[in-house]
CHARMM-style PDB file with segment names, atoms N, HN, CA, C and O in Angstrom:
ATOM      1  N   UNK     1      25.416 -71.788 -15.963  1.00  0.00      PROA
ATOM      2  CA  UNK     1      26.190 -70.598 -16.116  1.00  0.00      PROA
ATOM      3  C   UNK     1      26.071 -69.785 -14.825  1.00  0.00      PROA
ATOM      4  O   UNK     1      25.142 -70.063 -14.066  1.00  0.00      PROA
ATOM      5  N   UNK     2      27.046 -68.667 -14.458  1.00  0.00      PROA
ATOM      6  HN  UNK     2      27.801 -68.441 -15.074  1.00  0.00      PROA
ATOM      7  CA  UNK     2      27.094 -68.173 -13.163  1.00  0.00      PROA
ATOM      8  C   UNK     2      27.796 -67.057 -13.848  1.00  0.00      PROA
ATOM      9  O   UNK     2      28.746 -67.092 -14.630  1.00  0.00      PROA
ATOM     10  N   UNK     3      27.055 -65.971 -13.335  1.00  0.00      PROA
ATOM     11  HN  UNK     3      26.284 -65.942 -12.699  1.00  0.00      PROA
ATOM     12  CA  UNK     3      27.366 -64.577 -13.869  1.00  0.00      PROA
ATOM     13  C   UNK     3      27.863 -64.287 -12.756  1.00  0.00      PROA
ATOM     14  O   UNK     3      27.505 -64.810 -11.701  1.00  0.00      PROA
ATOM     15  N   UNK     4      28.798 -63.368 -12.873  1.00  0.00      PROA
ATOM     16  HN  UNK     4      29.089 -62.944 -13.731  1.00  0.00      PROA
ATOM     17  CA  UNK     4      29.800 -62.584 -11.509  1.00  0.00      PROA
ATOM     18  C   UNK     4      29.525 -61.515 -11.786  1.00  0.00      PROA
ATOM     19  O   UNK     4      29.053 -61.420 -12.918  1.00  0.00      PROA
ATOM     20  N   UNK     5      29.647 -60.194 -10.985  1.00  0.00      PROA
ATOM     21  HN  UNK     5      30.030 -60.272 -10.065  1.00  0.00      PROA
ATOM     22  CA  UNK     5      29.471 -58.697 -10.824  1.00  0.00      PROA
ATOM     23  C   UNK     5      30.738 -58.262 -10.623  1.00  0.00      PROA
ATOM     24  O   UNK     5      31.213 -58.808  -9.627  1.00  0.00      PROA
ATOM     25  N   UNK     6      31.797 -57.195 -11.369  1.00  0.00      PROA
ATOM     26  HN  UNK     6      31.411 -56.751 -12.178  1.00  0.00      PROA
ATOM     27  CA  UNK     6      33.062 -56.627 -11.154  1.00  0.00      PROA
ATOM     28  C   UNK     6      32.314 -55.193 -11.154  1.00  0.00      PROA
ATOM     29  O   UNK     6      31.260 -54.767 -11.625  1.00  0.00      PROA
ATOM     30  N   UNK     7      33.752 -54.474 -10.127  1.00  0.00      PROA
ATOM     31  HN  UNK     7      34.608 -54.820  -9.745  1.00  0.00      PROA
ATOM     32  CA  UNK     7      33.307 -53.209 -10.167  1.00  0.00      PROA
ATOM     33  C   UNK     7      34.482 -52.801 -10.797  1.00  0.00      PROA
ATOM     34  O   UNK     7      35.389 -53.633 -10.746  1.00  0.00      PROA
ATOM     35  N   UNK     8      34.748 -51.652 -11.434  1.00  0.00      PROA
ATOM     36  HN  UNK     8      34.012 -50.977 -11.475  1.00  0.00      PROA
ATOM     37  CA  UNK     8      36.132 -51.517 -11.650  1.00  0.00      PROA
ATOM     38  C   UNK     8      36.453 -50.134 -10.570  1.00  0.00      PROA
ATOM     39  O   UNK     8      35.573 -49.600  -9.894  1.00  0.00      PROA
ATOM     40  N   UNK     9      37.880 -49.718 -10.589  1.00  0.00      PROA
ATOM     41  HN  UNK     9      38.595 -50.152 -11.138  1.00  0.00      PROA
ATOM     42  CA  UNK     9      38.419 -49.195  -9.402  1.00  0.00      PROA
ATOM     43  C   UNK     9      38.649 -47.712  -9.694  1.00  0.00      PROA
ATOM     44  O   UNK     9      39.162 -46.895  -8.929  1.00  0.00      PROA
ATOM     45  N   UNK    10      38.068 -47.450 -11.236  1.00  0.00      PROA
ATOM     46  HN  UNK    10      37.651 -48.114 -11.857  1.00  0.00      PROA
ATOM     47  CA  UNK    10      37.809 -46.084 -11.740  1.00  0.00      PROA
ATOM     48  C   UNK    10      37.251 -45.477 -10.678  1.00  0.00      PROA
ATOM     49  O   UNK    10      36.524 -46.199  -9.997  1.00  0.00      PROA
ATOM     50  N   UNK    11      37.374 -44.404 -10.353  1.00  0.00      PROA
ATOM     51  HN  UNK    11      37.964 -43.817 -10.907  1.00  0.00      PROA
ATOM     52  CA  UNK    11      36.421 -43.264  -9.508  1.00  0.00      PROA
ATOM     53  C   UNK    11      36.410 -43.611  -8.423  1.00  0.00      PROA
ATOM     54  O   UNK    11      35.654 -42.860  -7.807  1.00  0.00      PROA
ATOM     55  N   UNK    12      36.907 -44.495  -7.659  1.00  0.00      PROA
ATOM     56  HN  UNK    12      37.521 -45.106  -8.159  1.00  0.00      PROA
ATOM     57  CA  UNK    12      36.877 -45.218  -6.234  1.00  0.00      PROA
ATOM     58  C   UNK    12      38.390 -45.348  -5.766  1.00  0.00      PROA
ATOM     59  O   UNK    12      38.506 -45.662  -4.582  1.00  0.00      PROA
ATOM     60  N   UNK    13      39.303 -45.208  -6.313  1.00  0.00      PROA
ATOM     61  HN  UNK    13      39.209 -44.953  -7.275  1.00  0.00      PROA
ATOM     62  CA  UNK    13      40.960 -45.081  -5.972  1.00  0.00      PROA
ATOM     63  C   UNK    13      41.268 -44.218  -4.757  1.00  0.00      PROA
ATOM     64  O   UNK    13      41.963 -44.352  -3.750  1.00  0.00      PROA
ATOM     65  N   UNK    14      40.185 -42.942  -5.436  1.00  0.00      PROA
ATOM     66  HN  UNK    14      39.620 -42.833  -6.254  1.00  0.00      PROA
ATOM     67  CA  UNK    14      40.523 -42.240  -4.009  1.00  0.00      PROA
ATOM     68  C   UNK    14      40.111 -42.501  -2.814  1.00  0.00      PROA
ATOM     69  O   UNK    14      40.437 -41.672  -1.964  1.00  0.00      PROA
ATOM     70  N   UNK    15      39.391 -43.543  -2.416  1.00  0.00      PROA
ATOM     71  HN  UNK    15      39.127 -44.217  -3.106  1.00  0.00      PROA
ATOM     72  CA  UNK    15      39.462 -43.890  -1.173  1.00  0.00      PROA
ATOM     73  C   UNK    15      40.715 -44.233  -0.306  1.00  0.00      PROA
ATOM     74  O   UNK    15      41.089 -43.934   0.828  1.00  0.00      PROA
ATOM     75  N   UNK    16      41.119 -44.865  -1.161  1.00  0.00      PROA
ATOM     76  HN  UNK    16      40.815 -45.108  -2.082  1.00  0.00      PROA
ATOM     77  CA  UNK    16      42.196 -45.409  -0.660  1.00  0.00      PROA
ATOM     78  C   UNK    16      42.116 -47.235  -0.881  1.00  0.00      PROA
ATOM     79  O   UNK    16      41.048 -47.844  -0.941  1.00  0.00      PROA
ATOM     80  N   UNK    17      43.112 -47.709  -0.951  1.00  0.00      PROA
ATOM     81  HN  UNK    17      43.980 -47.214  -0.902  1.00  0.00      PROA
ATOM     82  CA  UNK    17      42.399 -49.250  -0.693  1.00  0.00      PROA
ATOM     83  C   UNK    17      41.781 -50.148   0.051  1.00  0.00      PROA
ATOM     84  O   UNK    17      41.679 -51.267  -0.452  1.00  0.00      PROA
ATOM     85  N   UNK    18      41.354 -49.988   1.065  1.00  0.00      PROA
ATOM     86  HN  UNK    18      41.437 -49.079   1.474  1.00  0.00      PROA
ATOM     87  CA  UNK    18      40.968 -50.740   2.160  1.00  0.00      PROA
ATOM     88  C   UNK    18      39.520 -50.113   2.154  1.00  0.00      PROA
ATOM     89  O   UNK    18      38.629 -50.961   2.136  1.00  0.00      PROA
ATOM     90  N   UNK    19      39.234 -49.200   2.161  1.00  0.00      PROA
ATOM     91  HN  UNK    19      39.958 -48.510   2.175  1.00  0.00      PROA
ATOM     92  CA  UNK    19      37.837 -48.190   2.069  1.00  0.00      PROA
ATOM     93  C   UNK    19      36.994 -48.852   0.652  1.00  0.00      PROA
ATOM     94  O   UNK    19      35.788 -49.102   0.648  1.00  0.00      PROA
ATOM     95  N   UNK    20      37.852 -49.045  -0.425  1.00  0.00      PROA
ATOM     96  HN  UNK    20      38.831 -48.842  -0.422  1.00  0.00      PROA
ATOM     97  CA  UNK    20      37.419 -48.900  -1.630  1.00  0.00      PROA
ATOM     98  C   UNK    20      37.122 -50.796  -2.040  1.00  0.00      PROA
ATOM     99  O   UNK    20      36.308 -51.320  -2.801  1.00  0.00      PROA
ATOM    100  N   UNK    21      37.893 -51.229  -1.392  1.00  0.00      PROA
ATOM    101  HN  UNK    21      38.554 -50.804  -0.774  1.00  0.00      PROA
ATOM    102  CA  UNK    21      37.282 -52.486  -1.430  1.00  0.00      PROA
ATOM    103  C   UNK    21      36.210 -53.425  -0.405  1.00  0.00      PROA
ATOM    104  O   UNK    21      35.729 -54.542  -0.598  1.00  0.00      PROA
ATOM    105  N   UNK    22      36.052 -52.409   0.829  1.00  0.00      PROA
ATOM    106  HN  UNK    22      36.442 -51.502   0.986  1.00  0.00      PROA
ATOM    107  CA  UNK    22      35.180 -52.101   1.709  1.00  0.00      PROA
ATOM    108  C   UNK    22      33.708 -52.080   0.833  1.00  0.00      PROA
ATOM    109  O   UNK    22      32.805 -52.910   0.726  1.00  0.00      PROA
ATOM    110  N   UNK    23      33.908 -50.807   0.299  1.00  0.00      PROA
ATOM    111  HN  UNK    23      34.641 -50.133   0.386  1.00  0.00      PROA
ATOM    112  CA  UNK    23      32.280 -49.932  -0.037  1.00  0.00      PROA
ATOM    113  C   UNK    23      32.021 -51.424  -1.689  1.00  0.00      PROA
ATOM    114  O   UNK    23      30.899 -51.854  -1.958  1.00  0.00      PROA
ATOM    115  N   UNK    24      33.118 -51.816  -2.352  1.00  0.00      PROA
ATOM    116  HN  UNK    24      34.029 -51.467  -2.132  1.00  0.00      PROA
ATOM    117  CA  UNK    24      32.527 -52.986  -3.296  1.00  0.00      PROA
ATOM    118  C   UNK    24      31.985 -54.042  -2.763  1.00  0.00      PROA
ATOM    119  O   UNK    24      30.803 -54.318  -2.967  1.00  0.00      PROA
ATOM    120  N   UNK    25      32.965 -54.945  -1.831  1.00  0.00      PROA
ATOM    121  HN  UNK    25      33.926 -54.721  -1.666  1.00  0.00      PROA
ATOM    122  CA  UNK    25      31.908 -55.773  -1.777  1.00  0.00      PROA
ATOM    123  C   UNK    25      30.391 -55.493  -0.439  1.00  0.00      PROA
ATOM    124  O   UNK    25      29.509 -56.306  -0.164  1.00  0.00      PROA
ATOM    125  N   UNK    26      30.563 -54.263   0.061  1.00  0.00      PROA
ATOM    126  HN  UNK    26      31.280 -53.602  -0.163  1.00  0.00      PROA
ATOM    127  CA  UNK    26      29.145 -54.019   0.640  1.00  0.00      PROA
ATOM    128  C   UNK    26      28.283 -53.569  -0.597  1.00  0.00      PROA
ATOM    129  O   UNK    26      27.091 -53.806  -0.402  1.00  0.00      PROA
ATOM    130  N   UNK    27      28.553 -52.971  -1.845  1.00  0.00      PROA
ATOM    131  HN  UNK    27      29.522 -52.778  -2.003  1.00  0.00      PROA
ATOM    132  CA  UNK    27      27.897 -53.055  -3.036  1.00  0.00      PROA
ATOM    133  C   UNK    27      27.250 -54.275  -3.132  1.00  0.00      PROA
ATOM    134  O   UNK    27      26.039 -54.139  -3.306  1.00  0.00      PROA
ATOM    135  N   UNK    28      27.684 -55.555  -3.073  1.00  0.00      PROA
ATOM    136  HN  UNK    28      28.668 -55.665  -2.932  1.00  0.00      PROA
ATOM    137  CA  UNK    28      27.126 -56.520  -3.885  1.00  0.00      PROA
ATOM    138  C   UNK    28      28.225 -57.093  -4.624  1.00  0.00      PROA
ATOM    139  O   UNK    28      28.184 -58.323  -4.594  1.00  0.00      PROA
ATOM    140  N   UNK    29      29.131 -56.647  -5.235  1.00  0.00      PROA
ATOM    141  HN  UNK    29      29.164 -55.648  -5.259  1.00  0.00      PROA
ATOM    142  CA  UNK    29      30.018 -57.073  -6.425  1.00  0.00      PROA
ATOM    143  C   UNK    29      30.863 -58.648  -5.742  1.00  0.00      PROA
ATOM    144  O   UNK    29      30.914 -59.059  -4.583  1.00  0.00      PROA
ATOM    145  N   UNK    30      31.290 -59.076  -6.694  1.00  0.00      PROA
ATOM    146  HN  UNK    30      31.248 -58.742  -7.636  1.00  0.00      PROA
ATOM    147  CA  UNK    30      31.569 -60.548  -6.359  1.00  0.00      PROA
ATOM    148  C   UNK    30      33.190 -60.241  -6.621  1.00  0.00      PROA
ATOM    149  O   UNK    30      33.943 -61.141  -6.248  1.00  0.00      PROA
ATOM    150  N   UNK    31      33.820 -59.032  -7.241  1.00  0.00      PROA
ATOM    151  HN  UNK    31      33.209 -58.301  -7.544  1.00  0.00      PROA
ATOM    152  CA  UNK    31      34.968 -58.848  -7.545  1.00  0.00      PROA
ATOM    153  C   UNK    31      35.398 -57.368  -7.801  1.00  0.00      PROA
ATOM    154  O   UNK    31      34.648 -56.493  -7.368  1.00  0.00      PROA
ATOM    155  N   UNK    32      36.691 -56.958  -8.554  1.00  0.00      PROA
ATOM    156  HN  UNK    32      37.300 -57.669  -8.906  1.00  0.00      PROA
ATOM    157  CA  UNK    32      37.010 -55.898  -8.753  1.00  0.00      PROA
ATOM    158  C   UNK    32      38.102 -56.049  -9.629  1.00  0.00      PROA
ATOM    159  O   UNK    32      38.876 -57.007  -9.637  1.00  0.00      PROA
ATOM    160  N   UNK    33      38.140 -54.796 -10.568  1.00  0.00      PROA
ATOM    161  HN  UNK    33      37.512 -54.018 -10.562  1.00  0.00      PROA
ATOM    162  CA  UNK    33      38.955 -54.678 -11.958  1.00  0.00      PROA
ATOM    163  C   UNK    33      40.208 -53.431 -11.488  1.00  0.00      PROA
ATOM    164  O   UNK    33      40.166 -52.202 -11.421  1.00  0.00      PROA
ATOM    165  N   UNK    34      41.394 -54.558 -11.195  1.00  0.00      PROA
ATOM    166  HN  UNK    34      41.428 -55.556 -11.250  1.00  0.00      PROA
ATOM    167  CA  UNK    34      42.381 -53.488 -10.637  1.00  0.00      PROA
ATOM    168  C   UNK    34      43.408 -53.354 -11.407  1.00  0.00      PROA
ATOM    169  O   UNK    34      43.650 -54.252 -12.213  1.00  0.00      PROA
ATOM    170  N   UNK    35      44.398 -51.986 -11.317  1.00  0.00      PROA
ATOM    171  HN  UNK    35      44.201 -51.257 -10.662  1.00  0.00      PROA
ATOM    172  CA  UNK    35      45.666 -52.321 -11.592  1.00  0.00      PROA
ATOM    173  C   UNK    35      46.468 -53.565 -10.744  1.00  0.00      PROA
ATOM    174  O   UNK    35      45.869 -54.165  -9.852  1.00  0.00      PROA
ATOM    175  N   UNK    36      47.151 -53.727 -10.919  1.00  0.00      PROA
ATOM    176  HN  UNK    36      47.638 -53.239 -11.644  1.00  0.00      PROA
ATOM    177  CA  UNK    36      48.571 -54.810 -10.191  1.00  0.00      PROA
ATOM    178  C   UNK    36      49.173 -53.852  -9.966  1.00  0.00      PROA
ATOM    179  O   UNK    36      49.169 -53.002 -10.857  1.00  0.00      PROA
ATOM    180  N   UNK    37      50.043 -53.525  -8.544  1.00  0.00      PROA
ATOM    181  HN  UNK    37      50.046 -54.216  -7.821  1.00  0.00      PROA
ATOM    182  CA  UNK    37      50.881 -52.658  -8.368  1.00  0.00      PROA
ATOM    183  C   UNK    37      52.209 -53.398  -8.547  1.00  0.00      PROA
ATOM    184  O   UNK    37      52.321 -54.601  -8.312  1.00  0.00      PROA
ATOM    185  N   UNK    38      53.287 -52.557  -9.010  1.00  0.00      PROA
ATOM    186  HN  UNK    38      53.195 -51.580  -9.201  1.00  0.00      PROA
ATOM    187  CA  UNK    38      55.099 -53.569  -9.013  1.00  0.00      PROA
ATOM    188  C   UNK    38      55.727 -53.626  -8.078  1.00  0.00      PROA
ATOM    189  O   UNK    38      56.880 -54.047  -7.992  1.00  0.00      PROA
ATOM    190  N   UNK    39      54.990 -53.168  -7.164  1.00  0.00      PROA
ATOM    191  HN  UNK    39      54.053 -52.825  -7.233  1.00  0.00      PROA
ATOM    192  CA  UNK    39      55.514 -53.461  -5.858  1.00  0.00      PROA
ATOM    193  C   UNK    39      55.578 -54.465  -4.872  1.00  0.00      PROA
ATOM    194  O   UNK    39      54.515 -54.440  -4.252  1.00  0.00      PROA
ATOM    195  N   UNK    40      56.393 -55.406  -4.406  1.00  0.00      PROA
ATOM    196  HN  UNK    40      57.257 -55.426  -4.910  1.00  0.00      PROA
ATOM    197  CA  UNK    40      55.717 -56.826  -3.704  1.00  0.00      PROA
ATOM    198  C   UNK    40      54.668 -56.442  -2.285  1.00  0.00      PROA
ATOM    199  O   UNK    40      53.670 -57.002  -1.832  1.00  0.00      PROA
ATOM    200  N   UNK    41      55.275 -55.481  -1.958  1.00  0.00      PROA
ATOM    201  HN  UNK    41      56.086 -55.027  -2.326  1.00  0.00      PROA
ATOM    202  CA  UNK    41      54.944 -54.773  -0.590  1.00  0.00      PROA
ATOM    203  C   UNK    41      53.343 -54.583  -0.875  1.00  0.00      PROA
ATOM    204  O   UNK    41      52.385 -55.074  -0.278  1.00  0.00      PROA
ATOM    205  N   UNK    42      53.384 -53.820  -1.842  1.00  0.00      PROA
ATOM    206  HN  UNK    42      54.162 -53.421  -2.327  1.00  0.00      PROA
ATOM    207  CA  UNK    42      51.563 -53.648  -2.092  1.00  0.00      PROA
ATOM    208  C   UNK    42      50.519 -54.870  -3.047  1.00  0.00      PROA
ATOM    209  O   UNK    42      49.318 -55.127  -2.965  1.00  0.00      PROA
ATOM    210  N   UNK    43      51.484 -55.355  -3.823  1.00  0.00      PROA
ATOM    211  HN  UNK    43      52.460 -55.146  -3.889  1.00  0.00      PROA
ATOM    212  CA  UNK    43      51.015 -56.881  -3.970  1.00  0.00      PROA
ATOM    213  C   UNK    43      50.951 -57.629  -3.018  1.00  0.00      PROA
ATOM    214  O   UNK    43      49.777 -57.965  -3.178  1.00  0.00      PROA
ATOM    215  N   UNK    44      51.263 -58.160  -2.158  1.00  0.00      PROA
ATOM    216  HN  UNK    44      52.216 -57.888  -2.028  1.00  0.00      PROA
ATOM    217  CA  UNK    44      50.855 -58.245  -0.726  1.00  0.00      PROA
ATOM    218  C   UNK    44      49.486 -58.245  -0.036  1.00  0.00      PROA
ATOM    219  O   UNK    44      48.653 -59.036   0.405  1.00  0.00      PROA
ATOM    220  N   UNK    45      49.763 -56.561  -0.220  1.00  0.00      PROA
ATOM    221  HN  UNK    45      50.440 -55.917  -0.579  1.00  0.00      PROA
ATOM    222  CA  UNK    45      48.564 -55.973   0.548  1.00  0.00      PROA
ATOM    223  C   UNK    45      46.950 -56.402   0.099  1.00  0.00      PROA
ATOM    224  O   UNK    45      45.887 -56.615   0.682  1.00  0.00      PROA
ATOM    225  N   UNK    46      47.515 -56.385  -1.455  1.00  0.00      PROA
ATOM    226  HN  UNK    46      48.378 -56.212  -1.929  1.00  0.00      PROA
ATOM    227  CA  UNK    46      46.303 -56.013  -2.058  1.00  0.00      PROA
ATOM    228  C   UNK    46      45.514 -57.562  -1.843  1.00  0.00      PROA
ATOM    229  O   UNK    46      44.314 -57.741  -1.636  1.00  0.00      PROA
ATOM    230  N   UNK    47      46.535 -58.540  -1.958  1.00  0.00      PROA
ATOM    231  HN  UNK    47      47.510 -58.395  -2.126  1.00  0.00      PROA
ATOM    232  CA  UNK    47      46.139 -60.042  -1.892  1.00  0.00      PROA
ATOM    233  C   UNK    47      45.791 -60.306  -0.506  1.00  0.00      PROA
ATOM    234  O   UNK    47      45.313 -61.429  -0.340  1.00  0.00      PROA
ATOM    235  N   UNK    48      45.903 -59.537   0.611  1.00  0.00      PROA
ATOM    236  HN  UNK    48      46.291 -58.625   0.477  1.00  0.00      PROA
ATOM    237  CA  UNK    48      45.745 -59.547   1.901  1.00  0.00      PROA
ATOM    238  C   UNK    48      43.870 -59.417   1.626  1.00  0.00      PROA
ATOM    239  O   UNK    48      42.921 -60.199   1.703  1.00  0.00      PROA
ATOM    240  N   UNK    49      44.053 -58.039   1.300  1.00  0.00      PROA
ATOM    241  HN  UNK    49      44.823 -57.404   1.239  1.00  0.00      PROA
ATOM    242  CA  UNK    49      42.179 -57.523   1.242  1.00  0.00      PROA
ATOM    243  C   UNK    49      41.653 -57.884   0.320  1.00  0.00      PROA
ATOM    244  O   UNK    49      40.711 -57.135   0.063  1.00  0.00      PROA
ATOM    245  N   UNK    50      41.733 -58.520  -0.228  1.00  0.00      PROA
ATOM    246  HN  UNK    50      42.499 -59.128  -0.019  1.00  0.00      PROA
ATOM    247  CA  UNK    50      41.248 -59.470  -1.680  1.00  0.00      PROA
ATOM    248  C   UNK    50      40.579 -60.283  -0.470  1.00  0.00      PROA
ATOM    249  O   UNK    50      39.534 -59.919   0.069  1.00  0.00      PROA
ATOM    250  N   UNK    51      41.362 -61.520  -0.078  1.00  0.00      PROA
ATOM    251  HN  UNK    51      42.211 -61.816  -0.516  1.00  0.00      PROA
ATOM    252  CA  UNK    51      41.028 -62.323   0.271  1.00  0.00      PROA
ATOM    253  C   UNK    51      40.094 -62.110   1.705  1.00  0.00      PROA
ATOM    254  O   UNK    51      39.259 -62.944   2.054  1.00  0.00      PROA
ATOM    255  N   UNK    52      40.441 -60.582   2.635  1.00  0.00      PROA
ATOM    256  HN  UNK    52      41.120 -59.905   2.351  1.00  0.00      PROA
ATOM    257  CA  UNK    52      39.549 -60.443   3.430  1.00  0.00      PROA
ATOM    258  C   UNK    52      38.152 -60.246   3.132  1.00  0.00      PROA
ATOM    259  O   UNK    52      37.140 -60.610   3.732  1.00  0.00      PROA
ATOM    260  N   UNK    53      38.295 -59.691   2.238  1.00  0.00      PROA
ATOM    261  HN  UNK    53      39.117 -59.395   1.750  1.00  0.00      PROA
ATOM    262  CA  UNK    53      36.751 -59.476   1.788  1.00  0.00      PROA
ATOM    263  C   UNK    53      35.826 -60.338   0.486  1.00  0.00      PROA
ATOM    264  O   UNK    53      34.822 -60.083  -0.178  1.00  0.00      PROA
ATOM    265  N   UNK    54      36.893 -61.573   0.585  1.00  0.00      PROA
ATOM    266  HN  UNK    54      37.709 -61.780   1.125  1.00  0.00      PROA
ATOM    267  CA  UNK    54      36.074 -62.788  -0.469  1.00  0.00      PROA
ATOM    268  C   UNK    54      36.158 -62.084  -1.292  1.00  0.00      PROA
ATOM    269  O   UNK    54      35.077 -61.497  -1.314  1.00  0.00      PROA
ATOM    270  N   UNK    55      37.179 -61.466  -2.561  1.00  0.00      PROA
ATOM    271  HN  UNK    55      38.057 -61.943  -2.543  1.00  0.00      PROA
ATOM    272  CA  UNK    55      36.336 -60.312  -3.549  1.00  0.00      PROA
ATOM    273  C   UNK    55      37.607 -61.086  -4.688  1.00  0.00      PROA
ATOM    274  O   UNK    55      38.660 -61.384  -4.124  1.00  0.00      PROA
ATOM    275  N   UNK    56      37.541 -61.314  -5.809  1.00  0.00      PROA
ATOM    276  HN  UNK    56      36.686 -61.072  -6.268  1.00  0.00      PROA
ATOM    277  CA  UNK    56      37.851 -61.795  -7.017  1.00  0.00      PROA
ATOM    278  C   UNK    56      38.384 -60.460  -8.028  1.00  0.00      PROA
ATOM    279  O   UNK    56      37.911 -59.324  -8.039  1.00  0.00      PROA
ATOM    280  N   UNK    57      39.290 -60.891  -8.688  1.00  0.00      PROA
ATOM    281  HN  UNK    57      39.675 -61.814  -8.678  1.00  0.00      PROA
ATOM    282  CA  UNK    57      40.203 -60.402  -9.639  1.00  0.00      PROA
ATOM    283  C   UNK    57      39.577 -59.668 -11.037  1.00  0.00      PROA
ATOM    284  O   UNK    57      38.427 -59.870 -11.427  1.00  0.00      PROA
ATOM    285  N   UNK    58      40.323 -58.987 -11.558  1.00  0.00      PROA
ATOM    286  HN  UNK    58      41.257 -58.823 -11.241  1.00  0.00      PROA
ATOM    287  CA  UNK    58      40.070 -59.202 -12.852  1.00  0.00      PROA
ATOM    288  C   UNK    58      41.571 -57.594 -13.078  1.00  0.00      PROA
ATOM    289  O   UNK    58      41.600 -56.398 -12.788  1.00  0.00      PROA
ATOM    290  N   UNK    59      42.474 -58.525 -13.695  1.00  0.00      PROA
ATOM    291  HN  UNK    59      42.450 -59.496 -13.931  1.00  0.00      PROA
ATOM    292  CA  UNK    59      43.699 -57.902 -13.542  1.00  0.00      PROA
ATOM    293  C   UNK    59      43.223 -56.418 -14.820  1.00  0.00      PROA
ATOM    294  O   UNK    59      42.469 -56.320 -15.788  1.00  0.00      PROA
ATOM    295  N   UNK    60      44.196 -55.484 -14.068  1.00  0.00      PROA
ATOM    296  HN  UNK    60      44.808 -55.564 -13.282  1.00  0.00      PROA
ATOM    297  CA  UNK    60      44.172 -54.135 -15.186  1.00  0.00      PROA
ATOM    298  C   UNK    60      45.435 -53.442 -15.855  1.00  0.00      PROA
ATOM    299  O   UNK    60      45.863 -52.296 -15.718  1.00  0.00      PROA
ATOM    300  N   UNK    61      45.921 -54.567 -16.669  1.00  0.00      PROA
ATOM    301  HN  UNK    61      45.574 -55.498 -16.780  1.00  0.00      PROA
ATOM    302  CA  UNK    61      47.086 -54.454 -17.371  1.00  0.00      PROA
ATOM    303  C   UNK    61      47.375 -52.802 -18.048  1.00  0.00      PROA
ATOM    304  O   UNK    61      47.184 -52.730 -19.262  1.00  0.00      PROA
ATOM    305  N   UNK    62      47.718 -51.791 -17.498  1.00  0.00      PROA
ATOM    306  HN  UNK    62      47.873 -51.849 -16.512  1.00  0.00      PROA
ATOM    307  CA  UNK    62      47.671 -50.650 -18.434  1.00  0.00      PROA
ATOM    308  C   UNK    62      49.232 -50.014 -18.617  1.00  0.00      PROA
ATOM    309  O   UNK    62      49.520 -48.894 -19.039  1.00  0.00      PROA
ATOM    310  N   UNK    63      49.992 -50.910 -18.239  1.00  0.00      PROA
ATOM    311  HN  UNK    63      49.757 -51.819 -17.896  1.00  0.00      PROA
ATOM    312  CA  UNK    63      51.301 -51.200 -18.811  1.00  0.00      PROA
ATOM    313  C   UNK    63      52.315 -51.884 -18.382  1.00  0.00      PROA
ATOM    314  O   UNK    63      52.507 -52.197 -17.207  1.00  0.00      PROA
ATOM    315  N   UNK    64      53.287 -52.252 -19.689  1.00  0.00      PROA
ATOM    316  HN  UNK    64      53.131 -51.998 -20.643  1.00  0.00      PROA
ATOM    317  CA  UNK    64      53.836 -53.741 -19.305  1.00  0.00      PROA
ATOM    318  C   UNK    64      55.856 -52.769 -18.925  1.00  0.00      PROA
ATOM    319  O   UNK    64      56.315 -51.648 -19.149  1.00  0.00      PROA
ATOM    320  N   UNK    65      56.378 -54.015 -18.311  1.00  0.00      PROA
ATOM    321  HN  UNK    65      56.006 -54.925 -18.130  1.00  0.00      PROA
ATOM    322  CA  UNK    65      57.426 -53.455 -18.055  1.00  0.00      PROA
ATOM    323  C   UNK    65      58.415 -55.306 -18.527  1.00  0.00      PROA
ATOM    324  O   UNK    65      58.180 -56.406 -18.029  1.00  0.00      PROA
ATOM    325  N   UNK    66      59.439 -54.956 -19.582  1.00  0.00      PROA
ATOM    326  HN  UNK    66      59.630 -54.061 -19.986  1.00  0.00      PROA
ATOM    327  CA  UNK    66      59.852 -55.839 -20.015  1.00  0.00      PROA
ATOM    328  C   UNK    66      59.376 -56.789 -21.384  1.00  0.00      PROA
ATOM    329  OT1 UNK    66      60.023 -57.788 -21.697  1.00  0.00      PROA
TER     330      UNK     66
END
């Protein structure tokens, strides 16, 4: 078994994104609990710094469209 560490993105938004996924994985965390933005432009982005910083998913569905 292999336990993973998520942070979620409560209370840390206001960094901004690049800051905020910065200060997680210098935390330690192996991932992060985000919204999905509907935007491709910032879906993008977000998959840009995901992957810069090795940091794993955990989607934050808090509403559906369709």
């Amino acid at each position: 078994m292999e336990i993973k560490y998520f942070c979620s993105w409560w209370g840390l938004d206001h960094l901004g994104l690049e800051p905020m996924l910065d200060k997680i994985k210098s935390a330690g965390f192996d991932g992060v609990e985000i919204g999905i933005p509907f935007k491709q432009k910032e879906k993008d982005e977000l998959q840009l710094l995901l992957d810069k910083y090795s940091l794993e998913i955990i989607a934050h569905q808090y509403q559906a469209n369709g």
